[in-house]
C-alpha positions in Angstrom: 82.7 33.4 4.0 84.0 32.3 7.2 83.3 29.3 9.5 80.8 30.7 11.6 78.6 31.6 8.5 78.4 27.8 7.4 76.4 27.2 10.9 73.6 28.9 10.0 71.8 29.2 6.4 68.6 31.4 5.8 66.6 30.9 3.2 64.0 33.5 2.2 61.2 32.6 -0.6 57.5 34.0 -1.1 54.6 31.4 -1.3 52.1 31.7 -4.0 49.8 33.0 -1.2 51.9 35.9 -0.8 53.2 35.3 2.3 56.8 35.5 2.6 58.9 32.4 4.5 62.5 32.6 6.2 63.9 29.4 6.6 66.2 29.3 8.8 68.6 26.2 9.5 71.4 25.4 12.0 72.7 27.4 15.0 71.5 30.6 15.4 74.1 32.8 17.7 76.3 36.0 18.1 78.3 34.5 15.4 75.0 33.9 13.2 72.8 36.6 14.3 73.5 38.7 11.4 72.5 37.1 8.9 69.1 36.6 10.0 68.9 40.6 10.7 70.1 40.9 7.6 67.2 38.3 6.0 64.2 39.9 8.0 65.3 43.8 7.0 64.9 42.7 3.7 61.6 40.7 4.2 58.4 42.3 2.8 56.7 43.3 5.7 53.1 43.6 4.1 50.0 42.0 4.3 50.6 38.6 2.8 52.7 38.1 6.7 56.2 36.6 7.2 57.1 33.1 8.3 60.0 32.1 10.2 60.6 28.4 9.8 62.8 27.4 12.8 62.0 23.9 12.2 66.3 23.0 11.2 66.8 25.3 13.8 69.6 23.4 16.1 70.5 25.9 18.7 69.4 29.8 19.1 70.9 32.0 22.0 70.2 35.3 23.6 71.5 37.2 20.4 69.1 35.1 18.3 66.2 35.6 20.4 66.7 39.6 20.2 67.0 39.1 16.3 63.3 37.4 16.8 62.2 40.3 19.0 63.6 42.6 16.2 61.2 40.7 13.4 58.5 40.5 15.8 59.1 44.3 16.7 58.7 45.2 12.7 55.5 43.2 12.1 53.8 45.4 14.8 55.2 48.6 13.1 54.1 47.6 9.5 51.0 45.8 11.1 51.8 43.0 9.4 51.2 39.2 10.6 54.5 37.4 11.8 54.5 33.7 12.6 56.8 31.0 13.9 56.9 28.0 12.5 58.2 24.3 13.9 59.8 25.2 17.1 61.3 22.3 18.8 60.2 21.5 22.5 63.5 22.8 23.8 63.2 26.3 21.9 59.6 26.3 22.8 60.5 25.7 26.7 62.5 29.0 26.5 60.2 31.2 24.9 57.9 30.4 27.5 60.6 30.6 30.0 61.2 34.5 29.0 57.6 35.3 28.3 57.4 35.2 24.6 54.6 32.6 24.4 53.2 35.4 25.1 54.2 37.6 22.5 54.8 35.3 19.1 52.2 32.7 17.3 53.5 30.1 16.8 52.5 27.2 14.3 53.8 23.4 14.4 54.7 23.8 10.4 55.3 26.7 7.9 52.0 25.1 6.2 50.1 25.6 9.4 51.2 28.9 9.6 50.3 30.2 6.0 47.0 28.1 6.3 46.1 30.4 9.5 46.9 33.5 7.9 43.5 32.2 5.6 45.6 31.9 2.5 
């Protein structure tokens, strides 16, 4: 494992509601990217929904974003219910910045999130 792999960890774990959850925790980059792609291939893209959990999320670039879009992308092809969860006010500021306010829900907690999914 090399250095750049420490600064990011993602944790994935289904809820007894069935919906799935990606933590994901530290700096999310072109070093990083990967193994969040990696993570959300392997999510179960069904009806229980995915979470992302950006909430230990310290710092998320370009690359990150377009691993987001990539999630976000898959949910509408399975027609399954994505969500992101505890997004700082600095992340927040620019997803709004590059439109995607528009395009993701967004929930202040992974709780939130799985509570508006009704389960």
């Amino acid at each position: 494992m090399t250095d750049s792999e420490h600064l990011l960890t993602v944790t994935p774990h289904a809820t007894p509601s069935g919906t799935f959850v990606l933590e994901v925790s530290g700096e999310l980059d072109h070093h990083t990217a990967q193994l969040l792609t990696h993570a959300v291939n392997d999510a179960p893209f069904d009806d229980g929904g995915v979470v992302i959990d950006l909430s230990a999320l310290t710092y998320c670039d370009s690359t990150g974003i377009t691993v987001l879009i990539g999630a976000y992308q898959r949910s509408q092809a399975t027609g399954s219910p994505l969500s992101l969860a505890g997004v700082n006010p600095d992340q927040m500021r620019v997803f709004t910045v590059v439109g995607l306010d528009q395009v993701f829900t967004f929930h202040p907690t992974t709780a939130a999130a799985i509570a508006a999914l009704g389960r």
